[in-house]
Backbone as CSV, one residue per row, in Angstrom:
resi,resn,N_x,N_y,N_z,CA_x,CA_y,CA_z,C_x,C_y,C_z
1,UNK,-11.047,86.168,96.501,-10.768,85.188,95.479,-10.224,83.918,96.140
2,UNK,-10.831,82.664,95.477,-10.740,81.606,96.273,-8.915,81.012,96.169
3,UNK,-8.038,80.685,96.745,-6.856,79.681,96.154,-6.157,79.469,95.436
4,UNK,-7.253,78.168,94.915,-7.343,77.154,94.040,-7.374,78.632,92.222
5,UNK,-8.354,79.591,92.512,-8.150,80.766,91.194,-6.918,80.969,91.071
6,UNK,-6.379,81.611,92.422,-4.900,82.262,92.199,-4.058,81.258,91.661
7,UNK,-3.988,80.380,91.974,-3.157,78.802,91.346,-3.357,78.701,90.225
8,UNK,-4.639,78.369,89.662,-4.828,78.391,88.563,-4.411,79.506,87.812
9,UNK,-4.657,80.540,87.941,-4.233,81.668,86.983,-2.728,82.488,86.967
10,UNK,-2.043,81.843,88.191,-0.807,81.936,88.316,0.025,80.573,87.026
11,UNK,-0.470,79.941,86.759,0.318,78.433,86.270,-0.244,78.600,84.759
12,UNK,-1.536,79.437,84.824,-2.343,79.367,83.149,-1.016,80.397,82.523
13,UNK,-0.783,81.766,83.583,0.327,82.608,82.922,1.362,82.290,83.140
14,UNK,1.958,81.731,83.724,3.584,81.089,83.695,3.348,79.951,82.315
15,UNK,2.568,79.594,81.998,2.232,78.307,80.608,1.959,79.346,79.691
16,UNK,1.647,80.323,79.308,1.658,81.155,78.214,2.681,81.488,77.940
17,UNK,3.907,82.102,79.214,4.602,82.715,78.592,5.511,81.619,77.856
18,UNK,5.867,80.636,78.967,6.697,79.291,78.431,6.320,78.229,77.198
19,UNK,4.976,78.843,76.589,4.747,77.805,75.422,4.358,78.904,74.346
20,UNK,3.736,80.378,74.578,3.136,80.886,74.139,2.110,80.267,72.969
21,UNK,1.214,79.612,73.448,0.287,78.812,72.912,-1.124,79.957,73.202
22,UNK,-2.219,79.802,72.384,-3.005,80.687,71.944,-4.402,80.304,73.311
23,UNK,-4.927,81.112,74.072,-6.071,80.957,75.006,-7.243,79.615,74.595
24,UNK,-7.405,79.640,73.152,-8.109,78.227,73.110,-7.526,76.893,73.451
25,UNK,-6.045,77.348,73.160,-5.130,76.032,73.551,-5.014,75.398,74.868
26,UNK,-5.124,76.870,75.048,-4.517,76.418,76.685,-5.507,76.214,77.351
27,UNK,-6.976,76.677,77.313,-8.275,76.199,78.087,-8.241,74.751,77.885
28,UNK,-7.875,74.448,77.149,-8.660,73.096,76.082,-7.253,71.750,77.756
29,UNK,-6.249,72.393,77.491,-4.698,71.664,78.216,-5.291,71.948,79.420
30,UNK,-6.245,73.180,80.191,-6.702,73.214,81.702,-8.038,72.591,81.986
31,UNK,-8.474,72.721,81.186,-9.762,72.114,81.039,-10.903,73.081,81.519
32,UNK,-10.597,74.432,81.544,-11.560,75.359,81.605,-11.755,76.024,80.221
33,UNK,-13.220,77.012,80.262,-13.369,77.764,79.124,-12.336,78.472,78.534
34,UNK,-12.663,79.047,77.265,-11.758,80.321,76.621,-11.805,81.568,77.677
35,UNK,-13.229,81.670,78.218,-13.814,82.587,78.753,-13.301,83.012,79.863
36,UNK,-13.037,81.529,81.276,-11.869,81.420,82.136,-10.980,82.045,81.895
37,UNK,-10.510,80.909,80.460,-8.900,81.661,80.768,-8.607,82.978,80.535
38,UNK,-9.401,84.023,79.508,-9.630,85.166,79.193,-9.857,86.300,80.832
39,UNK,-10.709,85.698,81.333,-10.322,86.560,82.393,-9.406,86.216,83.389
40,UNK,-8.596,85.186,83.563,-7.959,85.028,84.746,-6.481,85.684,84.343
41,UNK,-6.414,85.380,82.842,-5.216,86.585,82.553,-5.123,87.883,82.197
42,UNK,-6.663,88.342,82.129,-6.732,89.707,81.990,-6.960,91.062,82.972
43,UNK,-8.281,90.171,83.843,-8.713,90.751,85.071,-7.632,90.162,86.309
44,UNK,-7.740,88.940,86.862,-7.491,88.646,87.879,-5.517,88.617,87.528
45,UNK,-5.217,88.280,86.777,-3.468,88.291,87.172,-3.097,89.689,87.235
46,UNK,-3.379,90.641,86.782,-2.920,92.129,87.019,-3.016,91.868,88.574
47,UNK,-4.001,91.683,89.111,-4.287,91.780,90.839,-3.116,91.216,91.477
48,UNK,-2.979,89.723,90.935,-2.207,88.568,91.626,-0.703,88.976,91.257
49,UNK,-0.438,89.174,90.247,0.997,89.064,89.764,1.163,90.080,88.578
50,UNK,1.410,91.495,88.955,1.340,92.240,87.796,2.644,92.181,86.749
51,UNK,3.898,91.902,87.251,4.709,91.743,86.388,4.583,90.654,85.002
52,UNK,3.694,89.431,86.172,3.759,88.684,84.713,2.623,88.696,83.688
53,UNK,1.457,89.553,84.447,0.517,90.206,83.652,0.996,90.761,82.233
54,UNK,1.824,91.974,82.854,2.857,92.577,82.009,3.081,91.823,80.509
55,UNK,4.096,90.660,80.811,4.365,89.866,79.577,3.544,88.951,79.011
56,UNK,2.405,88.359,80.014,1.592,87.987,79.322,0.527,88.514,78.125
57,UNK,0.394,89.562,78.993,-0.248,90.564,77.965,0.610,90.749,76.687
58,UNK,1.646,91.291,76.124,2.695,91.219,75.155,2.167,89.878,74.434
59,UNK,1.896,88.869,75.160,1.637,87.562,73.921,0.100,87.826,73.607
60,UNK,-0.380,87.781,74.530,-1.976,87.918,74.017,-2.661,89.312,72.698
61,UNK,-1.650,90.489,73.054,-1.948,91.035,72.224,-1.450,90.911,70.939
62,UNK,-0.109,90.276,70.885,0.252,89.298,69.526,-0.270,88.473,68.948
63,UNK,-1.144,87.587,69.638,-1.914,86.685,69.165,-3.191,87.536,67.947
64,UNK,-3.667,88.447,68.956,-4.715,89.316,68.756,-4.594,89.821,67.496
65,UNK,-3.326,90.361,66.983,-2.558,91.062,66.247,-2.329,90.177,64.649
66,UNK,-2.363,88.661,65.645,-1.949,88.254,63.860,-3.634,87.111,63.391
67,UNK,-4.491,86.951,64.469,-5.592,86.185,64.193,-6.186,86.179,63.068
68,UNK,-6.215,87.270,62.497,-6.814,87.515,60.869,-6.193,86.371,60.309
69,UNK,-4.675,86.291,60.258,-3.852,85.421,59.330,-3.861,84.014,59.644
70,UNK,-4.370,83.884,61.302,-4.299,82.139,61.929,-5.731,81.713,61.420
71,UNK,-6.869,82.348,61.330,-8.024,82.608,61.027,-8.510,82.138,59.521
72,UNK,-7.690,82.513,58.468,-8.017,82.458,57.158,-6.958,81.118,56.877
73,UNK,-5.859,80.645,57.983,-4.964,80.029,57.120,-6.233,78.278,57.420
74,UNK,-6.546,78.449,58.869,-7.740,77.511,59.558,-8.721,77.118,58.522
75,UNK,-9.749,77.636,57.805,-10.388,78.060,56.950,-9.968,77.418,55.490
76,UNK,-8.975,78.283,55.452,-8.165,77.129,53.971,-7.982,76.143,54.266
77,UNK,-7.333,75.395,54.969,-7.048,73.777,55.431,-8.469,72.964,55.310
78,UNK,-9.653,73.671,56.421,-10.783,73.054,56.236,-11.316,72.865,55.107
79,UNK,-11.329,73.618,53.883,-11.777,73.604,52.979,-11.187,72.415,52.010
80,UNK,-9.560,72.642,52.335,-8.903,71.804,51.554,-8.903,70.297,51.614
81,UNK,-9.154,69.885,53.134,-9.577,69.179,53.416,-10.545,68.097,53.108
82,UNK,-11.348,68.892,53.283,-12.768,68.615,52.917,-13.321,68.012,51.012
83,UNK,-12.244,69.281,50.526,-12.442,68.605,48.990,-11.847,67.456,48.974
84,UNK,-10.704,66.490,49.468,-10.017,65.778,49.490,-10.530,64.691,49.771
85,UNK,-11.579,64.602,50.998,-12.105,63.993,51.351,-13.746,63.288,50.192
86,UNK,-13.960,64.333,49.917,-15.330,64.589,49.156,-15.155,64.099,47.801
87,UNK,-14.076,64.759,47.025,-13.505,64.036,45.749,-12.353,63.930,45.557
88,UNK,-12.109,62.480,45.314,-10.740,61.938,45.149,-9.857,62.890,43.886
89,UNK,-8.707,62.785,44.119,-7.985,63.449,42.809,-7.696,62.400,41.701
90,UNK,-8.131,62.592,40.762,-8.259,61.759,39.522,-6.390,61.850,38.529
91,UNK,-6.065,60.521,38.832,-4.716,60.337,38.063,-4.546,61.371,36.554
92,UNK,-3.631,61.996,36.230,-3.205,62.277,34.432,-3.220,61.599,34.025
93,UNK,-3.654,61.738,32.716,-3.114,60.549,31.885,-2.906,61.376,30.603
């Protein structure tokens, strides 16, 4: 494994645990895929650094755990959104 991986996936899991921000977040802040970051904290940090594997894992499977609810709340907003945008709300009278 090249370095520049171990660096990276050493700093992607020290930034999870310290923001606990969700794998799309944090690709999006490294500028690699979901996919990246999905394996560099799943496969490759157990290798590199198993302790903080350890707690990283603890957030990721929390995340995992409540997505249904981050998922549907995403979903409502868009929608709500969208009507807002689409048709104005008309004053009482």
């Amino acid at each position: 494994m090249h370095d520049y991986i171990k660096e990276r996936t050493i700093k992607i899991g020290e930034h999870i645990i310290e923001t606990k921000k969700t794998v799309r977040v944090i690709a999006k802040e490294f500028g690699v895929s979901k996919s990246t970051v999905h394996k560099d904290l799943t496969e490759r940090l157990p290798e590199i650094n198993p302790e903080l594997a350890k707690q990283v894992k603890k957030i990721l499977d929390y995340h995992k755990e409540i997505r249904h609810l981050r998922g549907g709340e995403a979903t409502r907003l868009k929608y709500q959104t969208q009507l807002v945008k689409e048709k104005p709300v008309q004053p009482l009278h």
